[in-house]
KEKE-3310 file (N, C-alpha, C; in steps of 0.2 Angstrom, whole numbers, plus 5000, padded with zeros to 4 digits):
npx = (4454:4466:4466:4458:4467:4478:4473:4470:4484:4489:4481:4485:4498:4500:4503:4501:4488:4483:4478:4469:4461:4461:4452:4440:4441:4436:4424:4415:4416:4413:4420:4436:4441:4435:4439:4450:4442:4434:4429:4442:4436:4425:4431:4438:4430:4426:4427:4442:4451:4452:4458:4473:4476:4466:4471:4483:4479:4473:4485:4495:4507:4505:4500:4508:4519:4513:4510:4523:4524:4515:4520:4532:4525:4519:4529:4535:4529:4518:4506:4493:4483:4470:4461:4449:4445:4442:4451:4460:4470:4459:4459:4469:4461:4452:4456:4459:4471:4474:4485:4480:4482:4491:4507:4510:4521:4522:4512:4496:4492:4486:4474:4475:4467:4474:4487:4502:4513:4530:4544:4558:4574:4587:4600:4597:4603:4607:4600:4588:4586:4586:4573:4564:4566:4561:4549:4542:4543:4539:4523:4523:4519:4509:4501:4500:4496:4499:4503:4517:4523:4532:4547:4558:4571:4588:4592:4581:4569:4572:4577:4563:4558:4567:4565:4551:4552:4561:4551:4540:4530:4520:4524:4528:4536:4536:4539:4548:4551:4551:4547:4558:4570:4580:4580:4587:4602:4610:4598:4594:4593:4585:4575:4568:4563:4554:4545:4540:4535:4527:4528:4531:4527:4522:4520:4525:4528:4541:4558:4556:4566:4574:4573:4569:4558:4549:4548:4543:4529:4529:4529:4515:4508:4513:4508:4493:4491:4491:4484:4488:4504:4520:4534:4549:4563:4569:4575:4570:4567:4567:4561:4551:4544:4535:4529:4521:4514:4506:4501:4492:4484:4475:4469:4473:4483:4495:4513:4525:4544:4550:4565:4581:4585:4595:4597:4599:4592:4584:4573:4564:4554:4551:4548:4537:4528:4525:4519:4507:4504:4509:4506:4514:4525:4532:4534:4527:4517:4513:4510:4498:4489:4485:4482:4471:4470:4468:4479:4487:4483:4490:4502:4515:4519:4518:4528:4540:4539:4542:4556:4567:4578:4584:4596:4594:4584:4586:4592:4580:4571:4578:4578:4563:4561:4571:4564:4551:4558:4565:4578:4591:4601:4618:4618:4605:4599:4599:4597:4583:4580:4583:4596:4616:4626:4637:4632:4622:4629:4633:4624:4618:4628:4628:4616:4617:4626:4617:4610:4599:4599:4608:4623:4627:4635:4641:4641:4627:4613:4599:4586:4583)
npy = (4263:4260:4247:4240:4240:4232:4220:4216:4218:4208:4195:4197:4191:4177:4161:4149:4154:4164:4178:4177:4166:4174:4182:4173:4171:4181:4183:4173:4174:4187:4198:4204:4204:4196:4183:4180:4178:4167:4151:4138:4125:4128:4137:4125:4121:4130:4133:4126:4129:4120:4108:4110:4123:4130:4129:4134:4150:4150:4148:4155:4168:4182:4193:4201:4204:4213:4222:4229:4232:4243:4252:4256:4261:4272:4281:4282:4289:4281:4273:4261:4250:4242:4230:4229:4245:4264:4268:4259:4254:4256:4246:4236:4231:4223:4210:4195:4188:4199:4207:4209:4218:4233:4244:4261:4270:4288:4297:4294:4291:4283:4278:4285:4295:4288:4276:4267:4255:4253:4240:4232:4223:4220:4224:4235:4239:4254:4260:4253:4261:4273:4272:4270:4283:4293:4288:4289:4304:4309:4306:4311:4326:4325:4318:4325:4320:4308:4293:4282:4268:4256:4243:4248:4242:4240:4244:4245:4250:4258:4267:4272:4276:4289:4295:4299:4307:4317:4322:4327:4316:4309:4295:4279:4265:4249:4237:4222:4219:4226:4242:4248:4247:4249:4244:4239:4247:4257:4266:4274:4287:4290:4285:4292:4306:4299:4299:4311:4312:4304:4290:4275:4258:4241:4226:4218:4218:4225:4219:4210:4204:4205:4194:4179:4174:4184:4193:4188:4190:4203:4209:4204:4213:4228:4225:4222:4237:4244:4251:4249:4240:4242:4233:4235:4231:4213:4199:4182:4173:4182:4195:4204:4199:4188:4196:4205:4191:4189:4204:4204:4191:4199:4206:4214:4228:4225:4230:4232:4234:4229:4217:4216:4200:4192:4198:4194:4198:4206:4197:4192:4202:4202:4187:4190:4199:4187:4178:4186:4191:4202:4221:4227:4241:4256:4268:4285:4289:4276:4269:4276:4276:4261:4260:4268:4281:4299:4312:4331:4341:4350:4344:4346:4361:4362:4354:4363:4375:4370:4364:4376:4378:4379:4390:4392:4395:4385:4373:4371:4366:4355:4348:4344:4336:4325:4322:4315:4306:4297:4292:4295:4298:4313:4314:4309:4320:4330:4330:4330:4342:4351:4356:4360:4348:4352:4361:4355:4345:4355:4360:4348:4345:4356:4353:4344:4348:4354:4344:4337:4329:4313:4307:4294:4280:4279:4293:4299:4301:4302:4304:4311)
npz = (4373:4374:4378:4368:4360:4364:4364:4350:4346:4354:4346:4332:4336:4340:4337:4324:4321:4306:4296:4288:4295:4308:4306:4303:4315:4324:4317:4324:4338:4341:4343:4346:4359:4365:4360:4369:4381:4379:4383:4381:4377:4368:4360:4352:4345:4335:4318:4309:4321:4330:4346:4348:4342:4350:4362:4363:4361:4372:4382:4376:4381:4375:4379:4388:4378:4367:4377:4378:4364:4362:4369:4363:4353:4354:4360:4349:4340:4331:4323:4324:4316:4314:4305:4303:4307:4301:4293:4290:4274:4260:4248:4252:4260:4252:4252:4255:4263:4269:4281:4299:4306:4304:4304:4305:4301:4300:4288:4284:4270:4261:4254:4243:4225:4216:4215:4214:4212:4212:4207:4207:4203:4213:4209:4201:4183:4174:4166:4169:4179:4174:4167:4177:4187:4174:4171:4185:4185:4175:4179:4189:4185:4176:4186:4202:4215:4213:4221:4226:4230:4238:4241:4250:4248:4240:4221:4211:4220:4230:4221:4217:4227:4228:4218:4218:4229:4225:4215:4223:4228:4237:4245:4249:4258:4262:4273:4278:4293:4308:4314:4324:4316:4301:4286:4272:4281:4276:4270:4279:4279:4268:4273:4284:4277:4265:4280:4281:4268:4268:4271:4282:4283:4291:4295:4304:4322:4331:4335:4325:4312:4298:4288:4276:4272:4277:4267:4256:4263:4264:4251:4248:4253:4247:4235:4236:4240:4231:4214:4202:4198:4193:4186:4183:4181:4182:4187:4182:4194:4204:4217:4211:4202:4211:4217:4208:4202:4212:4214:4201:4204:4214:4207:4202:4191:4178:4175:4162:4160:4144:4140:4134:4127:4131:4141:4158:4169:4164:4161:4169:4168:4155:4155:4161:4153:4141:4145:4149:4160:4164:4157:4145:4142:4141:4143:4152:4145:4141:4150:4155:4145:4145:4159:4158:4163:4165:4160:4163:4149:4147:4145:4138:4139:4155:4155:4153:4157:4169:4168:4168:4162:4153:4139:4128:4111:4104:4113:4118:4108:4105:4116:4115:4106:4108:4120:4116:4109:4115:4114:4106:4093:4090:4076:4072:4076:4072:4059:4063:4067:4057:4061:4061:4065:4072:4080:4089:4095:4104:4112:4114:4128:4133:4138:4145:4158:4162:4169:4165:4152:4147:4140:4128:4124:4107:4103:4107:4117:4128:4137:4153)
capx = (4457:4473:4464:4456:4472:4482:4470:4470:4492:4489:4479:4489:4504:4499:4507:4497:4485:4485:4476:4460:4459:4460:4444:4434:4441:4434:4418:4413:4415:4410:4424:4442:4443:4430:4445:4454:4438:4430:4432:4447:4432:4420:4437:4440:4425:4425:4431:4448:4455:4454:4461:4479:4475:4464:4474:4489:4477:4473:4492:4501:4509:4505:4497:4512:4522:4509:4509:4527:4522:4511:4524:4536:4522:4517:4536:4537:4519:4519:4500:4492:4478:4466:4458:4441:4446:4440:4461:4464:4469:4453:4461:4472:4454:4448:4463:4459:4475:4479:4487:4478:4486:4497:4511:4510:4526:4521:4506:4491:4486:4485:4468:4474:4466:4481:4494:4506:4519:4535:4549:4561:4579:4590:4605:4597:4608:4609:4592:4583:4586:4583:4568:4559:4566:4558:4543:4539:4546:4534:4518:4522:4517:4501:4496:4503:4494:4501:4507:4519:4523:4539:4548:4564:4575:4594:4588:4574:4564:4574:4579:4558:4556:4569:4562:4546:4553:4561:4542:4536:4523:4521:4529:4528:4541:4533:4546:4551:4555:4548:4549:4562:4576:4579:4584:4596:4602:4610:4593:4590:4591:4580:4567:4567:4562:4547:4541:4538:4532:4522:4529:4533:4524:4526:4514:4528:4531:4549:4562:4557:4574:4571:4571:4569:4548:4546:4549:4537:4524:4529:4526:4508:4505:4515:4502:4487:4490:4490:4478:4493:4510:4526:4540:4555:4569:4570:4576:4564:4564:4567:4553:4547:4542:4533:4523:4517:4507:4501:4496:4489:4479:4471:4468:4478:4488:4503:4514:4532:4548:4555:4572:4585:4582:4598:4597:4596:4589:4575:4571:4557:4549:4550:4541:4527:4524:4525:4513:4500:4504:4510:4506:4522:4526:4540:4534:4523:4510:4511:4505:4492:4486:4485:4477:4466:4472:4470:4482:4487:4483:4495:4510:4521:4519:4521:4537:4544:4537:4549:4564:4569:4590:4586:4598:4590:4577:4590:4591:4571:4569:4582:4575:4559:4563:4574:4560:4548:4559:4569:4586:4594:4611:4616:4615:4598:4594:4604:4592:4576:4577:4587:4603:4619:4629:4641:4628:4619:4632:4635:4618:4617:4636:4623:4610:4620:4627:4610:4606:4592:4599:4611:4626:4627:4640:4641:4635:4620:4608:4596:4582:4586)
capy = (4262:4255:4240:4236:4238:4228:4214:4218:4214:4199:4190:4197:4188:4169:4157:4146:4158:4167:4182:4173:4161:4175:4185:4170:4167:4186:4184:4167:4175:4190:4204:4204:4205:4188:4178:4178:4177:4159:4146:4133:4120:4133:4140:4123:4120:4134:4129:4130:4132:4113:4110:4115:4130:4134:4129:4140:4155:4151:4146:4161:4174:4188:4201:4208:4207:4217:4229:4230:4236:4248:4256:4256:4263:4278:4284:4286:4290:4277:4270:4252:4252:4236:4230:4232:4251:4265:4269:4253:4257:4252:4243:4233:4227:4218:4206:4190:4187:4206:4209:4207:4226:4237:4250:4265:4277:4294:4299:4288:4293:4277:4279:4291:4292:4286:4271:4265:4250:4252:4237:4227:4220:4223:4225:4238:4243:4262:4258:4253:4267:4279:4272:4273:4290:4296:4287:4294:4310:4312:4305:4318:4330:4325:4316:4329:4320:4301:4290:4277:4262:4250:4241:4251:4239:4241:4244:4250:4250:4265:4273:4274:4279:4296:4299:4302:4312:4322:4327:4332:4314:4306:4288:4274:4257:4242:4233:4215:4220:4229:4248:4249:4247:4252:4239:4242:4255:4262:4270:4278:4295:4293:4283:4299:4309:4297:4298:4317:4314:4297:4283:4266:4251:4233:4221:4217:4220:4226:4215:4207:4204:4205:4187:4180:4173:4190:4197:4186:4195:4210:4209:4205:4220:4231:4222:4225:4241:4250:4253:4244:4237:4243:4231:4239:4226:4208:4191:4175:4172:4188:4195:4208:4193:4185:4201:4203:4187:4191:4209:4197:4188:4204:4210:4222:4230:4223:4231:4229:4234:4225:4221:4210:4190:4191:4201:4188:4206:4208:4191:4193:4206:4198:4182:4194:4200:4183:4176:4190:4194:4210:4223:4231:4249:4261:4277:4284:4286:4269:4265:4280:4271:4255:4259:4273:4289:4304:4316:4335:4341:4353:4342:4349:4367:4362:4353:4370:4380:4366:4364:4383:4379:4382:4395:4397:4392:4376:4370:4370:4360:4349:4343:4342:4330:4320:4318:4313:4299:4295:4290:4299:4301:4318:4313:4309:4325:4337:4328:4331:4347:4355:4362:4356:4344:4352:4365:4350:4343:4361:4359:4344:4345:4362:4351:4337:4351:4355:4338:4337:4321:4308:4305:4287:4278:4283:4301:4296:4303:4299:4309:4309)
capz = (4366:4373:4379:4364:4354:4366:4362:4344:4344:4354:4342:4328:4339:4345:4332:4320:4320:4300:4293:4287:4302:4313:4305:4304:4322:4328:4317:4325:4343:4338:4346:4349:4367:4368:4358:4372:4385:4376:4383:4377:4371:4364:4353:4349:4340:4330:4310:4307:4325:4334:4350:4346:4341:4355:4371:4361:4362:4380:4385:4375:4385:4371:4381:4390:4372:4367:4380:4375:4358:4365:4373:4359:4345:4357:4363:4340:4336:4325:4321:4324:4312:4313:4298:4303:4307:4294:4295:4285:4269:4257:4245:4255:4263:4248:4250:4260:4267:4271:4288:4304:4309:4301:4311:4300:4304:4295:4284:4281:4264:4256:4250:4236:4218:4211:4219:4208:4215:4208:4210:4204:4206:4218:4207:4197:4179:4172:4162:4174:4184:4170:4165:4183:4186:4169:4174:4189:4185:4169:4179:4194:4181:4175:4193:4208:4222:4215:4228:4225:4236:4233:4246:4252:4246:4236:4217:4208:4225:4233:4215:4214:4234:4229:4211:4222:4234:4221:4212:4228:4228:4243:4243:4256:4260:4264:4277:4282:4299:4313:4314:4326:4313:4294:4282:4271:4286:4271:4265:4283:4277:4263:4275:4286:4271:4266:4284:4282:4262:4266:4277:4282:4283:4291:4300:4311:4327:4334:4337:4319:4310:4290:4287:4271:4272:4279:4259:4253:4266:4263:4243:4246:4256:4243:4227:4241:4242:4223:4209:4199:4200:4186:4187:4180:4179:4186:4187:4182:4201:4208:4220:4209:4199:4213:4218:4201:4202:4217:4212:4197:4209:4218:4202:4199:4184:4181:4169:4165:4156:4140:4139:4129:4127:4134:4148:4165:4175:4161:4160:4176:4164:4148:4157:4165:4145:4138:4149:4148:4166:4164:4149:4138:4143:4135:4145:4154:4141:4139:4158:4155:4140:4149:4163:4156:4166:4158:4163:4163:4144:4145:4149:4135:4142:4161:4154:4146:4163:4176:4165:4166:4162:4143:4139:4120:4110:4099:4117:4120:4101:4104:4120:4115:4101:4112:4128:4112:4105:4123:4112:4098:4090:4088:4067:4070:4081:4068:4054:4064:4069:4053:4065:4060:4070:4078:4085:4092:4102:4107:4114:4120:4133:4138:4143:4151:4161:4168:4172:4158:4147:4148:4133:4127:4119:4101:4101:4109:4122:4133:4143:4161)
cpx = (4463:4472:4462:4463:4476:4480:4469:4479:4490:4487:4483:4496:4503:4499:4500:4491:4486:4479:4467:4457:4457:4455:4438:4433:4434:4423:4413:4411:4412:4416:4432:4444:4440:4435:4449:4451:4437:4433:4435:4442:4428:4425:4436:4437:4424:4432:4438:4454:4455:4456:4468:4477:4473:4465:4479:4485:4478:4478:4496:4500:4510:4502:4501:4518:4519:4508:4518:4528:4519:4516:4528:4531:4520:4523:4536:4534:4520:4511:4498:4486:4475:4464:4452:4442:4445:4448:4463:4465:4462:4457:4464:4465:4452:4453:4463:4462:4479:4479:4482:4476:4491:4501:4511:4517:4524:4513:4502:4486:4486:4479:4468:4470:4468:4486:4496:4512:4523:4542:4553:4568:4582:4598:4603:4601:4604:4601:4589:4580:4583:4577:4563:4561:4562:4550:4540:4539:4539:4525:4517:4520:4509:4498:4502:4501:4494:4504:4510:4523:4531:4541:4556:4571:4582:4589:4584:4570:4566:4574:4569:4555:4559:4567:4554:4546:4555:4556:4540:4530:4526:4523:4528:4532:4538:4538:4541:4551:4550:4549:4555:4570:4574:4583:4582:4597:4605:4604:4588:4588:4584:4572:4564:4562:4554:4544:4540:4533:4530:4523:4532:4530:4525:4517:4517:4530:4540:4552:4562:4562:4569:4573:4568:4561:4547:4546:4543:4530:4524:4525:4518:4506:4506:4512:4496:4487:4489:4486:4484:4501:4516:4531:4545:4559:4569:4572:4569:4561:4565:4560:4550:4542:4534:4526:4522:4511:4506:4498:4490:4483:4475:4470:4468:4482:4490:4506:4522:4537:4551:4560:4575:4584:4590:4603:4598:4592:4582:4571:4562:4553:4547:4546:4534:4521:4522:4519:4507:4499:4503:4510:4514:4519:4534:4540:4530:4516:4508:4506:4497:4486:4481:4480:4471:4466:4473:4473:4481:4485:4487:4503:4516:4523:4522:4528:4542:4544:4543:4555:4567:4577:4590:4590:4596:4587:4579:4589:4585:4569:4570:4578:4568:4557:4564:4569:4555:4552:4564:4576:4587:4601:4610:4615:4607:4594:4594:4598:4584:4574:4581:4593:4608:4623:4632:4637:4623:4623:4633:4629:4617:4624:4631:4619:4611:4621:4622:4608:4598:4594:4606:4616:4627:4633:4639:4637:4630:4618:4602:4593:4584:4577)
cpy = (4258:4251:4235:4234:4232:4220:4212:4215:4210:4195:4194:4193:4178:4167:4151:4150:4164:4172:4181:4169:4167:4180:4181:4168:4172:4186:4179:4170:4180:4198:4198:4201:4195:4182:4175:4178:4170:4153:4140:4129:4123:4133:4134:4121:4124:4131:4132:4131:4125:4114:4111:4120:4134:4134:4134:4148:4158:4152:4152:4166:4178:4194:4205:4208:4212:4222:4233:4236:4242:4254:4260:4262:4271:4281:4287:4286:4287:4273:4263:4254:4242:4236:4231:4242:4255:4268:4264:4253:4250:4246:4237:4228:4222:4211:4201:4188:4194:4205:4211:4215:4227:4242:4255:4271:4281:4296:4293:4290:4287:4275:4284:4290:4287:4283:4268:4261:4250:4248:4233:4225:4225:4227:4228:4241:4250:4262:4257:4260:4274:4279:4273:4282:4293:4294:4290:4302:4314:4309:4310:4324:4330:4322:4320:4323:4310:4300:4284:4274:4257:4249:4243:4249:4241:4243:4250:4252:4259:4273:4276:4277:4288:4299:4303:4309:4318:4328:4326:4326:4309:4298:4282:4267:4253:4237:4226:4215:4226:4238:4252:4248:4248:4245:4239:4249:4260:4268:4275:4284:4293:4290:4289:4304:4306:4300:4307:4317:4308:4293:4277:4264:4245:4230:4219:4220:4222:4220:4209:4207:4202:4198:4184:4178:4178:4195:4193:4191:4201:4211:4208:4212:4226:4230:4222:4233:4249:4246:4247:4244:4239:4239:4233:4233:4220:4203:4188:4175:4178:4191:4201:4204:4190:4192:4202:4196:4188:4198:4206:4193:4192:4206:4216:4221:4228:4225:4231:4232:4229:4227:4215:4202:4189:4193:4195:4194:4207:4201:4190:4197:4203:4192:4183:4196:4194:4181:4178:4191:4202:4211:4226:4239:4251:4266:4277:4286:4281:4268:4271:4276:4267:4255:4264:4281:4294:4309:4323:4335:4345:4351:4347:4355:4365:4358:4358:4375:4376:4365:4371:4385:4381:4389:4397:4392:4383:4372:4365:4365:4355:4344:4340:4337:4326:4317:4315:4306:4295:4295:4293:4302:4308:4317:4315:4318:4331:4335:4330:4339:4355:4360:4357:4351:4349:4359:4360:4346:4349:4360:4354:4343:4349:4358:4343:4339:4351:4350:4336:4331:4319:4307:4297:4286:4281:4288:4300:4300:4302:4305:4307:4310)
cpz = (4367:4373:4376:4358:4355:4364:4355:4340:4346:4350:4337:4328:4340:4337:4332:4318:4310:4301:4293:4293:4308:4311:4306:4311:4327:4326:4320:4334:4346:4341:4347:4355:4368:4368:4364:4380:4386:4379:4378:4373:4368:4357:4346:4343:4334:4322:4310:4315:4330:4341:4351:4347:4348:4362:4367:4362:4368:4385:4382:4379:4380:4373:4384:4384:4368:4369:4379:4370:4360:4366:4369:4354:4349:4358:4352:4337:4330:4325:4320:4321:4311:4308:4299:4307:4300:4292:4292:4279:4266:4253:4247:4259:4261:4248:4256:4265:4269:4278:4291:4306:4305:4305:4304:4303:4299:4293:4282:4278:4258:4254:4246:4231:4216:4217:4217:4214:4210:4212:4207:4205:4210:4216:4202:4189:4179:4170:4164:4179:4182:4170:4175:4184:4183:4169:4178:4189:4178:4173:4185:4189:4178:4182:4198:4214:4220:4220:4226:4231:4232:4241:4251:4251:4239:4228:4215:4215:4225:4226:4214:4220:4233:4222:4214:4224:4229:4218:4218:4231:4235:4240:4249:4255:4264:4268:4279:4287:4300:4313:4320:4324:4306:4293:4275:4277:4280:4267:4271:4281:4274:4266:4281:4283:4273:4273:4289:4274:4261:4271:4275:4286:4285:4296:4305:4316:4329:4336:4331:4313:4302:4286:4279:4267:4272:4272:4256:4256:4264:4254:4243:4249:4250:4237:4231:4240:4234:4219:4203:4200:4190:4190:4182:4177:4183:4182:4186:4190:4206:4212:4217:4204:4204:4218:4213:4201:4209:4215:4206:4200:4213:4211:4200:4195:4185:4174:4170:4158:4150:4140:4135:4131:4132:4142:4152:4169:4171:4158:4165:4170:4157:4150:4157:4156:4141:4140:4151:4155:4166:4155:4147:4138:4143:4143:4149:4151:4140:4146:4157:4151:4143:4155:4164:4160:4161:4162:4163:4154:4141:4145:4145:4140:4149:4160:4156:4155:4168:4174:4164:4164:4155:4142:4132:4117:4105:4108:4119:4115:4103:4111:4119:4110:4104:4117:4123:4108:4108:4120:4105:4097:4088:4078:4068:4072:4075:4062:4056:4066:4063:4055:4063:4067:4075:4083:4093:4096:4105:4114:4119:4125:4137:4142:4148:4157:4165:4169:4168:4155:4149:4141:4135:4124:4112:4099:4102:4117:4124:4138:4149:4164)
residu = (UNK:UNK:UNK:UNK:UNK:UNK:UNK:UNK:UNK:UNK:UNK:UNK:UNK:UNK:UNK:UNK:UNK:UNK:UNK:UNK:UNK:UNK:UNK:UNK:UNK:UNK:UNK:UNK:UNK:UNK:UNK:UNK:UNK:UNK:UNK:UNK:UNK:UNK:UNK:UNK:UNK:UNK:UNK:UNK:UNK:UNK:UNK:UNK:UNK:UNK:UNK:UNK:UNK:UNK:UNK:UNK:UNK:UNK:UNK:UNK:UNK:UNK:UNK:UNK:UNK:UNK:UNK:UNK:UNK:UNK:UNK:UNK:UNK:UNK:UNK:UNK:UNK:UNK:UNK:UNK:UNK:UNK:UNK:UNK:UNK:UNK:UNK:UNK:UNK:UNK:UNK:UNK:UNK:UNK:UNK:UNK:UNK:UNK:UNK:UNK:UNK:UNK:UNK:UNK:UNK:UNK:UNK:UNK:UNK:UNK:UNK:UNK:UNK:UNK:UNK:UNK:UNK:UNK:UNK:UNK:UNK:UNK:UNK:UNK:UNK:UNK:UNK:UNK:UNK:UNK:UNK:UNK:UNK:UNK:UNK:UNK:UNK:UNK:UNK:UNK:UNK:UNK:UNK:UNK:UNK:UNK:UNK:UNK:UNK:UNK:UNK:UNK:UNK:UNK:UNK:UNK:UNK:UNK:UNK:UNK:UNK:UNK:UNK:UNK:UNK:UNK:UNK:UNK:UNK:UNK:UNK:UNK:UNK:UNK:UNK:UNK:UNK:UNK:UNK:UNK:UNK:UNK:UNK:UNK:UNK:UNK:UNK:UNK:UNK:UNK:UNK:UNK:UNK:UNK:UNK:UNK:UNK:UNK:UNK:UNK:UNK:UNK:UNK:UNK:UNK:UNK:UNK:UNK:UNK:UNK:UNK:UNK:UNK:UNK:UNK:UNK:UNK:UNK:UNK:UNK:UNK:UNK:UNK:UNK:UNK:UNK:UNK:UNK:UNK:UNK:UNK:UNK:UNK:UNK:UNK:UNK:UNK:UNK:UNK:UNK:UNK:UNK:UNK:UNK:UNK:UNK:UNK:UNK:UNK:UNK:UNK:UNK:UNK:UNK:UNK:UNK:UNK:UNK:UNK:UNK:UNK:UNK:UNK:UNK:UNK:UNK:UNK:UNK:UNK:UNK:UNK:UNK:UNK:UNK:UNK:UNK:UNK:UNK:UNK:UNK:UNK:UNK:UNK:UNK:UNK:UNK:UNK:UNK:UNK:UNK:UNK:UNK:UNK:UNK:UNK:UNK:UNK:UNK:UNK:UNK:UNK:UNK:UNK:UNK:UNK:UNK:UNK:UNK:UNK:UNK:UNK:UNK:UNK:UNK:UNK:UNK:UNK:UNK:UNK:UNK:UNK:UNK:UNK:UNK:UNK:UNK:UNK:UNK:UNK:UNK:UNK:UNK:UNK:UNK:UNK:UNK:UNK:UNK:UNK:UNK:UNK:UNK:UNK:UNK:UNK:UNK:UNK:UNK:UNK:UNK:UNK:UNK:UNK:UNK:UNK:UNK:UNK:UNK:UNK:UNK:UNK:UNK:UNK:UNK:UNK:UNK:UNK:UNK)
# end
């Protein structure tokens, strides 16, 4: 098994060699190992590989970089998963230019029901952050055993890697870079975590520096690997923009937060809806909607059973009002639920306390 894998990094490793090139290379030969058997003028002929290509095959010193790796992925039981392995996630299979190999650090359950990519800038605001939290936070309720994927990055990425962790659902970071570093090292802890409640992910080998081509790669792996893709907040050009049409191009969901014309952070989102890339979602009944999930039927109730800080029953209203209509001034809450004001801010200060909602500028609140 070593043997075969050793052969399995090399061709992943020898330069000009791509994804597609190197399946039609292995279908044409008919095995891994022969690739680097065939004779230089046999290779050359085959479509696609010339004689460049195929004295590079025969002249690359990548079999003791290779064994390298080997060495490396067994000292941190780390997982080299070929694509023709039944260990490759499915979905990710259907995807032309899917990686070669994958290193899996952690759990390999990326053939869940349910795989939701959530990502977007790196300068995430308040809003953004709210809204994935609350997103994920209210589908971990109706889907327990979702899996969410996002790319470990500053942002919405991490803020949707620790709303995970929080609901209990496993979660996986899609890396740039080789698995013998973290990048941002600021997010080691929480890449820890994951890689007891899901994992991480890369195509690259160690000693792969997080490079800025190396983010475009990673995006298609991350749009490869889920049922659909939610983009929170982004720039025009920012790369949650640019994994959206790619998930777009795999044919997958793409859904995406509105936000002000004059945002520049909700500009990326407002494109993906204009242009009928991505659908227009609030919530997460919208994504349910949208992609036809039907959830718990009990969710109210399983609400009411997980928030147990309610100290009386105006608390319980008031929230349920609020998680129903996300934002509301105490006027409007005091109007909807016939309490007067000043017991409703009484209320709401109680359930700030508890980490339950968020106050806004002018007497206003916000589910958390």
């Amino acid at each position: 098994m070593t043997e075969l894998l050793r052969y399995q990094i090399a061709l992943s490793l020898i330069k000009g060699i791509g994804p597609k090139l190197a399946r039609n290379l292995v279908a044409y030969v008919g095995d891994v190992k022969e690739v680097f058997k065939e004779k230089e003028s046999t290779l050359a002929k085959i479509p696609g590989i010339g004689p460049v290509v195929a004295r590079s095959i025969k002249s690359s010193d990548v079999m003791a970089r290779a064994e390298e790796e080997i060495d490396f992925i067994q000292r941190h039981q780390i997982k080299a998963v070929f694509y023709t392995s039944d260990e490759y996630p499915k979905r990710l299979s259907y995807c032309e230019d899917a990686p070669l190999l994958l290193y899996i650090k952690g759990d390999n359950y990326l053939d869940g029901k349910k795989v939701l990519g959530v990502v977007g800038t790196r300068k995430a605001s308040d809003d953004a952050k709210i809204n994935c939290e609350k997103l994920i936070g209210d589908l971990a309720i109706q889907f327990p055993d979702l899996v969410i994927i996002s790319g470990l990055a500053y942002g919405v990425d991490i803020c949707a890697h620790q709303a995970a962790l929080k609901n209990n659902l496993n979660t996986y970071g899609v890396l740039a870079h080789g698995l013998d570093r973290i990048y941002p090292s600021l997010h080691r802890n929480t890449a820890a975590q994951m890689v007891e409640q899901g994992g991480l992910i890369t195509e690259f080998v160690t000693q792969t520096n997080p490079d800025k081509p190396n983010f475009v790669k990673r995006n298609r792996i991350v749009a490869g690997l889920v049922d659909a893709l939610v983009v929170v907040e982004s720039g025009v050009k920012g790369g949650a923009v640019i994994t959206a049409r790619i998930a777009s191009s795999y044919n997958r969901d793409v859904l995406a937060y509105p936000g002000s014309v004059s945002n520049e952070l909700a500009k990326g989102c407002n494109y993906l809806i204009k242009s009928n890339i991505g659908g227009l979602i609030e919530d997460a009944q919208d994504l349910m909607n949208s992609l036809g999930w039907e959830g718990d039927k009990n969710h109210n109730l399983v609400q009411r059973i997980i928030f147990k800080e309610f100290n009386n029953s105006e608390e319980e209203v008031l929230y349920d009002i609020l998680y129903k209509n996300k934002e509301m001034t105490a006027n409007e809450l005091s109007l909807e639920s016939n309490f007067p004001v000043s017991k409703v801010s009484a209320s709401m200060l109680s359930l700030e306390f508890a980490g339950l909602i968020k106050s806004l500028p002018g007497n206003a609140f916000r589910i958390i």
